[in-house]
C-alpha positions in Angstrom: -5.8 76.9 -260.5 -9.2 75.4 -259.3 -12.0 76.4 -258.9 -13.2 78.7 -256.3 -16.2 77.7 -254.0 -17.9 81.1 -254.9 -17.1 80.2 -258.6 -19.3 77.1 -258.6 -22.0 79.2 -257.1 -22.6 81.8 -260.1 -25.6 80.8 -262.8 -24.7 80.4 -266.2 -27.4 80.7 -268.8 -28.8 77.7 -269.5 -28.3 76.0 -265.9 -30.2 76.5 -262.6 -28.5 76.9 -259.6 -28.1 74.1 -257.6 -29.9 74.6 -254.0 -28.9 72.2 -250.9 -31.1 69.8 -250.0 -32.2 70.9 -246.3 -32.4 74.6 -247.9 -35.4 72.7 -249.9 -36.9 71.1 -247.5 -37.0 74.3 -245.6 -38.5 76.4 -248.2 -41.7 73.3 -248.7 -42.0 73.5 -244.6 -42.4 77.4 -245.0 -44.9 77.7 -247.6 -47.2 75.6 -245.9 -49.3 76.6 -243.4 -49.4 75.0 -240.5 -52.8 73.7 -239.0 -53.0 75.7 -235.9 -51.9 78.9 -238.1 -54.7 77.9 -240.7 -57.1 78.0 -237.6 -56.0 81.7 -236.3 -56.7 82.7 -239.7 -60.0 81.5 -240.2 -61.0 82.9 -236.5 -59.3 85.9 -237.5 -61.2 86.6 -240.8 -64.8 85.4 -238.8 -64.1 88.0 -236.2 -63.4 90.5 -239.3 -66.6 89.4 -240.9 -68.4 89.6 -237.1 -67.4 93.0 -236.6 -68.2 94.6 -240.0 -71.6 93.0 -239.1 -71.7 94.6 -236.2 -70.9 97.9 -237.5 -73.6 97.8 -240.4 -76.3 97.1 -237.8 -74.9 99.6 -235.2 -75.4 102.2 -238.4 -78.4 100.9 -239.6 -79.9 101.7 -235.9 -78.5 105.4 -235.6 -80.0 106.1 -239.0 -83.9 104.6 -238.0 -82.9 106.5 -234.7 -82.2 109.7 -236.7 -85.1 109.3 -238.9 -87.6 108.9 -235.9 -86.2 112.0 -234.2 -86.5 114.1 -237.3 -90.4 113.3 -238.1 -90.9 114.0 -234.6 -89.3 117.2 -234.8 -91.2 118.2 -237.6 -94.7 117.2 -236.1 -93.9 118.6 -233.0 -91.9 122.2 -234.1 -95.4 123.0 -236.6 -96.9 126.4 -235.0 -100.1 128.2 -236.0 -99.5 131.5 -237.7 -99.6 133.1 -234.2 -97.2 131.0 -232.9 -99.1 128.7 -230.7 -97.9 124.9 -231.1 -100.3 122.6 -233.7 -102.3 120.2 -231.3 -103.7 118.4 -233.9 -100.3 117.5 -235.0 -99.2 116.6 -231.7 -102.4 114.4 -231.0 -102.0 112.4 -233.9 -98.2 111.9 -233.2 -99.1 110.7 -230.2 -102.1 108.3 -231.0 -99.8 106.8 -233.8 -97.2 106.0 -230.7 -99.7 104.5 -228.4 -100.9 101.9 -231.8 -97.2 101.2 -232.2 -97.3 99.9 -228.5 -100.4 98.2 -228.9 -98.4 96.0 -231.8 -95.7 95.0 -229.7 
């Protein structure tokens, strides 16, 4: 008896198993990326990088916003012990706005 084609296929210890040639070639095409895929990637990974920028500033802007409202709130909620809102609080608060403007 002869041997089988599934016989010739099995690995024995020692020996590799033989892989066609186009099977090869096809496996080296694979692994390499192509240039126009290389490309998507790197816009990909840019737009990642764009966006997590993005994001940082957006935050970074809500927590200076944040920070603004709450000194405000504190200058503004002070009350004398009767109850009757702190002007010279308020004043101040507001002459420090009007020097901020003149800056800019």
């Amino acid at each position: 008896m002869g041997k089988n084609r599934n016989d010739s296929n099995k690995v024995t210890p020692g020996k590799t198993k033989k892989v066609p040639f186009k099977a090869k070639m096809q496996r080296q095409k694979d692994s390499k990326p192509k240039p126009a895929q290389q490309r998507q990637n790197k816009a990909a990974e840019l737009s990642r990088q764009k966006k997590q920028t993005e994001k940082a500033e957006k935050e970074r802007r809500i927590m200076e916003f944040k920070k603004k409202r709450l000194e405000k709130s504190k200058v503004i909620s002070k009350k004398t012990s009767r109850g009757q809102p702190l002007m010279k609080n308020r004043i101040e608060y507001l002459l420090k706005q009007i020097q901020e403007m003149k800056k800019h």
